[in-house]
C-alpha positions as CSV (number, residue, x, y, z in Angstrom):
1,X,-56.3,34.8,71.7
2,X,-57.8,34.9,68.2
3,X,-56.6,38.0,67.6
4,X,-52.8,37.3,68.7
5,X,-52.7,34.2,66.6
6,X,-54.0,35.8,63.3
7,X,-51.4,38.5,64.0
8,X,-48.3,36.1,63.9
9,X,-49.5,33.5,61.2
10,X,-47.3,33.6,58.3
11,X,-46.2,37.4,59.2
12,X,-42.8,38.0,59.2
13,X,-40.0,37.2,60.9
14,X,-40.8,33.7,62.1
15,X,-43.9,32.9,59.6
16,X,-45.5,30.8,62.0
17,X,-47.4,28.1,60.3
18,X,-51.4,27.1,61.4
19,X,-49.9,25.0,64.1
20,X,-47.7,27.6,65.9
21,X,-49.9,30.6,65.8
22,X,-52.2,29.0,68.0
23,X,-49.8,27.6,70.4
24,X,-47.9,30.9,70.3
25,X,-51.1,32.7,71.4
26,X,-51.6,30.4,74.1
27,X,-48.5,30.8,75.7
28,X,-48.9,34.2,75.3
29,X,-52.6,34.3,76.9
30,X,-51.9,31.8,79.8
31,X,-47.9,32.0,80.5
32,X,-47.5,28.6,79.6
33,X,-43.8,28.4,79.2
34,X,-44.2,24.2,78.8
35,X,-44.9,24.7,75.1
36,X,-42.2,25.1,72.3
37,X,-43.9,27.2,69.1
38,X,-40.4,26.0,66.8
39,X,-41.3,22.4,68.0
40,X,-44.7,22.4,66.4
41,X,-43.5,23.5,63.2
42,X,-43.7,20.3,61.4
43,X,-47.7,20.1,62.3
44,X,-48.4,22.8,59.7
45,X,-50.2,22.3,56.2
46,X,-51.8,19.1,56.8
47,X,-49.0,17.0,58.5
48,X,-50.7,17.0,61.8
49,X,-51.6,13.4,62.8
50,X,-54.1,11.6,60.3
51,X,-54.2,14.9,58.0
52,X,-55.8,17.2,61.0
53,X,-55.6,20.8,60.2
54,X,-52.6,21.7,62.2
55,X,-54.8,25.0,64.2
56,X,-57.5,22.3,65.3
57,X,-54.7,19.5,66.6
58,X,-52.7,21.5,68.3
59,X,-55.6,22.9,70.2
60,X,-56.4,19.6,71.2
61,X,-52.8,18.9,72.6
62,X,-53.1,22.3,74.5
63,X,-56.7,21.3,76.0
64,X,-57.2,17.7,76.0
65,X,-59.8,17.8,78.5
66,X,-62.0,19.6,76.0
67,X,-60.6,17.8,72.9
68,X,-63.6,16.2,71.6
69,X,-65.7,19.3,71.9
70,X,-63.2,21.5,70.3
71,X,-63.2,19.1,67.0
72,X,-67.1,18.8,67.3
73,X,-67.5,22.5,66.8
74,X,-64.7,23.2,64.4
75,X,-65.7,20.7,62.3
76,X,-69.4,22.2,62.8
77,X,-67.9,25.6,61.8
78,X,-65.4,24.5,58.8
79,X,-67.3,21.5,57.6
80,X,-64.1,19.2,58.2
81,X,-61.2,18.6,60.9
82,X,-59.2,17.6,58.0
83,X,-56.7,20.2,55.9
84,X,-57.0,18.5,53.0
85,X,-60.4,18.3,52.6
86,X,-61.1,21.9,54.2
87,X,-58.5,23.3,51.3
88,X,-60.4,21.4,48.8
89,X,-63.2,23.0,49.5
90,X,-61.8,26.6,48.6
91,X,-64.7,27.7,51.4
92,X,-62.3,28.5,54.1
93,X,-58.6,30.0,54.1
94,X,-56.3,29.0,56.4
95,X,-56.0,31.8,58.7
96,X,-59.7,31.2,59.2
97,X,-58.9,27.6,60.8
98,X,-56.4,29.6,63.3
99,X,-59.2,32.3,63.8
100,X,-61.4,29.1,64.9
101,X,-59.0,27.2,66.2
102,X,-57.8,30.2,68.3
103,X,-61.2,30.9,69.5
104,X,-62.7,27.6,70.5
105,X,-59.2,27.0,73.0
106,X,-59.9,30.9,74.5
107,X,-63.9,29.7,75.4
108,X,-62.9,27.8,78.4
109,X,-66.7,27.5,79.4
């Protein structure tokens, strides 16, 4: 999944922002035909809900069963759940937060 987000974000034609790379690999991955990538688009560069990076929140829509552990370890990977604050710290690019993001929704264990 990782790899079909990171292949999509910000790549031409659509340019799909943090948000909509990792919902466009899930529907990919699982069928899901529920979701709408162009409906997500205003969820990317730190307008998710409360300033969430958009990769992390929309993995929580997509698995809300598992929404609390999927914050616990981005945050323990990234050293925030917020865009702002991850950008801030110049550690982390974005992609890497879809990488992550990406990754923690494909572990379904």
């Amino acid at each position: 999944m990782k790899e079909i987000a990171l292949n999509v974000f910000r790549q031409p034609p659509d340019r799909l922002n943090c948000a909509q790379s990792v919902a466009h690999a899930w529907c990919e991955v699982t069928g899901d035909t529920a979701i709408t990538v162009a409906d997500l688009k205003p969820f990317g560069a730190g307008k998710a809900p409360e300033g969430l990076c958009g990769a992390v929140y929309v993995a929580c829509q997509l698995a809300p069963d598992r929404a609390e552990a999927l914050k616990a370890a981005f945050a323990a990977q990234l050293g925030s759940l917020y865009c702002k604050e991850i950008r801030a710290a110049n550690v982390h690019p974005c992609a890497t937060c879809v990488a992550q993001a990406a990754e923690l929704l494909a572990d379904r264990e």
